[in-house]
Every structure is written in C-alpha cells, then in structure tokens.
N, C-alpha and C positions, 0 to 999 in steps of 0.2 A: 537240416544242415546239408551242406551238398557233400559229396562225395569225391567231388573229385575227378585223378584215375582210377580211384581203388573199385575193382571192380568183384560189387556183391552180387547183380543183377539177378541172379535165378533166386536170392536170398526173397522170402515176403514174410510180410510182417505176423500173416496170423500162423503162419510157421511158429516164428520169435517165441508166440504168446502161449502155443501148445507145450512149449519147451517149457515155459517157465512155468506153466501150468503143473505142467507134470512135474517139474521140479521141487513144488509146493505138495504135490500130494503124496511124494516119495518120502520126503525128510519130514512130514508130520508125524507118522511115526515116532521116529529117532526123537525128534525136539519134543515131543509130547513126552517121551521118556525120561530126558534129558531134564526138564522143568518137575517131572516128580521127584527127580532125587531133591530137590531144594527142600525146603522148612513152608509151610502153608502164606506167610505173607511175603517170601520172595516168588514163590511160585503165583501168587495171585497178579502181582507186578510182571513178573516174567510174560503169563499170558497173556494180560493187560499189553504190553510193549508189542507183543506179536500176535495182536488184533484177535484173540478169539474171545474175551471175554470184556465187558465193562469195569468198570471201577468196582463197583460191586459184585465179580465175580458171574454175570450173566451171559451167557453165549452169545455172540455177537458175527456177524460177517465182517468184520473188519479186515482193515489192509496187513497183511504180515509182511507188505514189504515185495520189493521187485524178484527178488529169488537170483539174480543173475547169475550169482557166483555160486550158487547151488546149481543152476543149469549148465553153469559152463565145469563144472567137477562133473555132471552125466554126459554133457556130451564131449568132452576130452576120454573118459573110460567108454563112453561108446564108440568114438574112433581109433579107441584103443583093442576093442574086443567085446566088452562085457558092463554095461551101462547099470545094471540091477548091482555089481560091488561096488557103487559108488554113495550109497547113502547114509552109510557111515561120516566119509570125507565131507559129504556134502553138507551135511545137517552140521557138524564141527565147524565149519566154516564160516555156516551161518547164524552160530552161537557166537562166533570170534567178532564176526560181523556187530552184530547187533550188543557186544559188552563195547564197541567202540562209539559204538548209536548212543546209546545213553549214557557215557559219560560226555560226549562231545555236546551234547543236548545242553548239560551241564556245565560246562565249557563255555560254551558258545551261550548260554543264556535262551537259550529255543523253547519258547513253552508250547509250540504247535508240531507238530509231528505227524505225517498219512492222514492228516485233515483231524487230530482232536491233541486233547493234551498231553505232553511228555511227562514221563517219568517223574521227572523230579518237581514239575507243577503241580501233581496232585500228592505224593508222596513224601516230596524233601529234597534234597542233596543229600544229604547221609547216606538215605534207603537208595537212591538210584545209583549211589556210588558204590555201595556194597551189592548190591542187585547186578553191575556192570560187572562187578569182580566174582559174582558167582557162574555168570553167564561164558565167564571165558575159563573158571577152573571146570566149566562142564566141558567145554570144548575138547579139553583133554585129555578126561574120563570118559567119552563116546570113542576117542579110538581106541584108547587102548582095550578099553571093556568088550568093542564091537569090531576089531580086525585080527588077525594073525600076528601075535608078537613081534617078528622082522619087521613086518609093513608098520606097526603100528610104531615101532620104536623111530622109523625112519620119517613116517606122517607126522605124530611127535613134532620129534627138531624143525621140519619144513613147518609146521604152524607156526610153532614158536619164536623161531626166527623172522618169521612175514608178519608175528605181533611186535618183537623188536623193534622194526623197523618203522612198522605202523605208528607207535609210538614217539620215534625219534620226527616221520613227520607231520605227527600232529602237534608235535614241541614248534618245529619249523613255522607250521602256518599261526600259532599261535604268537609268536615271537615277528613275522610279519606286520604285523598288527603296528606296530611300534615302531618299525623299520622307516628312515624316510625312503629308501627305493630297494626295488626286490628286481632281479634281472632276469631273463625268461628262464636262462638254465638255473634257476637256484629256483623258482617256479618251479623245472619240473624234476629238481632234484625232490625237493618237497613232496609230491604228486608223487612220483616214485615211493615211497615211503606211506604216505597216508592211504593210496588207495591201489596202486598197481602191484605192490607186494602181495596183498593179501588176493588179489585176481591170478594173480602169478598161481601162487601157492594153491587156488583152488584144481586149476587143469592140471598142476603138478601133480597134485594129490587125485584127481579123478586118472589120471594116467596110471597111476605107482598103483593104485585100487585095483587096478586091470590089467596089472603083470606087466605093462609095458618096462620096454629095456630103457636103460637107461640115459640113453640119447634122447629117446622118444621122449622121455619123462622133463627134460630140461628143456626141450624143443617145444613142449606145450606150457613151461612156465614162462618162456621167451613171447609165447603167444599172448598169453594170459595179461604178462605186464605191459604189452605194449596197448592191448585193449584194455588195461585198466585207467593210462595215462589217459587213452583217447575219452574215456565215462568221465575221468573228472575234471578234463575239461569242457568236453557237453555239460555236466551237469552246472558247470560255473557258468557258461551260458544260460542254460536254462533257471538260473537262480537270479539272472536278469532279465532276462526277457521271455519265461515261462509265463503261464495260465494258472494262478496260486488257485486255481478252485480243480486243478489235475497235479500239480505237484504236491499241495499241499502245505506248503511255506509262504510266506509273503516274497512278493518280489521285493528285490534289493533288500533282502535281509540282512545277510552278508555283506553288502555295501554299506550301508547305516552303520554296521562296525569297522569298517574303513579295511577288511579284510582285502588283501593281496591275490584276489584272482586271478585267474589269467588272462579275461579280457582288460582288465587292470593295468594288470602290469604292462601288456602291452601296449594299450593304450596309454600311461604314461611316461613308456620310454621311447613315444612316438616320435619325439620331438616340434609335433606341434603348438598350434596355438590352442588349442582342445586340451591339451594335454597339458597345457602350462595350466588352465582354468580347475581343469581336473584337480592337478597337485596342489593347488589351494582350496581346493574343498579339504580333500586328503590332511593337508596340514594341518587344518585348525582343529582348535582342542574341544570347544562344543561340539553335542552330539548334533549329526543331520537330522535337520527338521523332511518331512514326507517333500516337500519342494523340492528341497536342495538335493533329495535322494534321485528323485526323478529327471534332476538337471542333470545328476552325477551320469545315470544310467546314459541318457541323449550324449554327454561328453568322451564317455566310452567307445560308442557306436561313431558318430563322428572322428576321433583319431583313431580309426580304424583297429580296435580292441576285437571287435567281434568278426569280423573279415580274419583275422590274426589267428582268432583262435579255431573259426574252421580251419585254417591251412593247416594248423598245428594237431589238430586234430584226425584230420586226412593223412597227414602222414606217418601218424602213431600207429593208423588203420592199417597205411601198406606196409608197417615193418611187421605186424602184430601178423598178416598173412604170408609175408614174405619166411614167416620162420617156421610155417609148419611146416611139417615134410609130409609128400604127397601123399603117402600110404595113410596121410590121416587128418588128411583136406576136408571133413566130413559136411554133408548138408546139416548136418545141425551146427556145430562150430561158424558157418558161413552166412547162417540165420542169424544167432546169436552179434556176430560181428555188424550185421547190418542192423538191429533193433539198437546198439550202442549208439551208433550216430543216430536214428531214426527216432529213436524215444521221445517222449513227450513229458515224462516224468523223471 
C-alpha cells in the first residue's frame, strides 16, 4: 500500500519481523503457562489454535499468529525504559486476542484459519465457544498472578475495558451484514471497537509495565489505536485482494457474506455506476456464487473502494505517529508502524 506523507523511511521490514519475532519467543513462556492452568481438552484446543500442536496433540511448527500487539506492548515498554516487564501485558493481550479469534471464527462461519482448520471445524461450536471464554478469563489471571498489585489492578480495567468495547464492535460488524448502507464514520466507529481498542490497550499496557507516567501511558494508547484503525483496514484490503496461500483465508471471504468493509462501504457510497452494480449484488438475498464474488471484488476497485481505503489508511498512520511524544519515537514502534501498511498477511 502506499504511504503517502507519512514518513516511515528508515523503518525496513526485516526490522518488523525480528520484533515480532521476538515477540513470540518472549510470550511463550507466559501463554505456555497460561494453557496449563486449563483442563487437558481445552488445553489441547488452546495449543491446537496457537499452532504448536496438531489435532492430535503432536508438535508442530505452526503459525501462532502475527504477534503484533504482543510486539507493539515490548516496544511501547521499550520506549518507555524496560522492554523484558512487558511479557506479562503482552502474552494477556494475546490470549484477549486470540478468545476473540475463535469465537469470530464461529461467528463468521470460517473453517480455515493460518492455512488449516478452525476451532470450531474440528471440535464444535460449544468447545470453541467455551475454549474462547477460557482463553480470555486467562488473560486475566496472567496479570494479576504475574505483576505488582497497583499495575495489575490498573492493566486489569485497561483490558477489560478494550474487551468491552471489542465486543460492542464486533456486535456492530455483525449487524452490518444486514444493514442496506453503513457510512464510512460508523465503518470506523466499528473498527474502533473491533480492532484499535485492543491495539490501543496493548502500548497502554506495555507503557504502564514500564513505570511510564501517565501521559506517556495515554499518549501510546492514542498511538496504538490509531494503528490499530490503519491494520483493519489493510487487512480488509488484503481479505480482497490478498494471496490466500500467505494470508490464509480465501479471497473475498468476507465478501460472499456481503460484510461491510471498508473498501465496501466506500465504494458504495461512491456514487457511481460501479457502485449502483455493487448494491445489487449487496441486496439480493441468494448467497454469491465464486463469479459474482469476483465481479463484487473488480466493482470495489473500480468505484474506487480500494484508492479509499489507502487514503484512510495513510492517514490513521499520520495521527497514530503524530501522537507519540518524542522522548518515545522508538525504532522499534516506527518499524512496527511501517510492517502495518507493509504486510502481506
């Protein structure tokens, strides 16, 4: 995606990928911890979901998943001071994460997940739905178990609240579905809610890990959420015009369920003739055949839906850097910001 003004330049990508790197090898630990407190067939699921084992409980190199908002909780406490107290926050975050993974899977009807089956296709809806609800009361039990009482009481409410909100917008995209028009701000009212809260809350929480005061602390969840807006709208690009054999999902997945993304919406509040073609695909009540999905995708990009959502995305980028303050401009944060636009998955 381009860029824009926003200027990452010295940011490169295999920076990006050390970060997240290490991000995963920090929070194994903790999430390895964190999956033994379960009962032996949520735990088999649990490491099932975050690729270290098969269905059968066999060791696997599997994907656990991009780490983002684990990396950007080490490098918010790294440019706060102290990058090693953040694996706590970080691993919490990405048990919050992934109880949102598998019930949305669930939700959403997704039986493919980081290239094999979800949850709930090999095990149920019941088990994934109880599995989702263990994975987020662990989240809550790693802080308190694993920080300072103050910090933890304070991480706490900041999770809990960024699942709040998670919640209400996952109700929102849900309820889209169904909507005949969605307007870009109720888009990123939604977005806000589904995915930049809980980015928010992770630099919050990697900052508060690291004694940062508390300006600083609010100044990196301002960061956080406006790079969380800019991820999900990439990712809703890249869930149309991605490479399913590196994301992992089918293209136009989310389209076929006539979901309200944001090259969507803006494309058909284009007002063109693409856009008039679009909203009758949109309206009718049979499901899209592979054709019509691919027509949908071409209708998008023509009423300039994906032009739309770079710009929208570029400028989620300059507010997300416009709000840290200098003393915590960090090369890692600036990496991080650029692998968001940059990703491929």
């Amino acid at each position: 995606m381009s860029l824009g003004m926003v200027n990452v330049a010295n940011a490169t990508p295999n920076a990006a990928r050390a970060l997240l790197k290490n991000a995963r090898q920090e929070c194994d630990p903790v999430l390895r911890t964190a999956v033994g407190w379960l009962s032996e067939p949520l735990a088999k699921m649990a490491g099932y979901h975050l690729g270290w084992w098969d269905v059968n409980g066999v060791p696997v190199d599997g994907s656990s998943g991009k780490s983002i908002r684990a990396a950007l909780a080490f490098g918010a406490a790294s440019a706060c001071g102290d990058a090693r107290a953040a694996a706590p926050v970080a691993a919490a975050v990405e048990l919050m994460h992934n109880f949102s993974l598998v019930h949305d899977d669930v939700m959403d009807r997704d039986a493919t997940r980081r290239g094999r089956a979800t949850v709930w296709a090999v095990w149920g809806e019941t088990n994934a739905i109880v599995l989702g609800d263990a994975l987020h009361a662990s989240a809550g039990r790693v802080l308190v178990e694993m920080l300072e009482p103050e910090v933890a009481a304070n991480a706490v409410m900041r999770l809990e609240s960024s699942c709040v909100t998670l919640c209400d917008g996952q109700f929102e995209d849900c309820d889209f579905e169904t909507r005949e028009s969605v307007s870009v701000d109720g888009y990123l009212e939604m977005a806000a809610g589904k995915t930049a809260g809980l980015m928010g809350c992770a630099c919050a929480l990697g900052a508060l890990a690291a004694n940062a005061d508390p300006a600083t602390v609010t100044a990196m969840h301002q960061f956080g959420f406006q790079l969380g807006l800019a991820f999900q709208i990439v990712d809703d690009v890249m869930g149309l015009w991605g490479d399913p054999n590196v994301t992992g999902k089918p293209v136009g997945s989310d389209l076929a369920r006539r979901k309200k993304t944001f090259p969507v919406v803006a494309a058909l509040g284009s007002g063109t003739e693409a856009a008039a073609s679009l909203a009758q695909l949109y309206g009718a009540e049979e499901p899209m055949s592979a054709d019509e999905v691919r027509q949908a995708i071409d209708l998008v990009e023509t009423a300039g839906g994906r032009k739309a959502a770079e710009r929208q995305a570029d400028e989620c980028i300059g507010a997300a850097l416009a709000a840290l303050p200098d003393s915590a401009r960090s090369e890692d944060l600036i990496a991080l910001t650029q692998l968001v636009i940059a990703r491929d998955r």
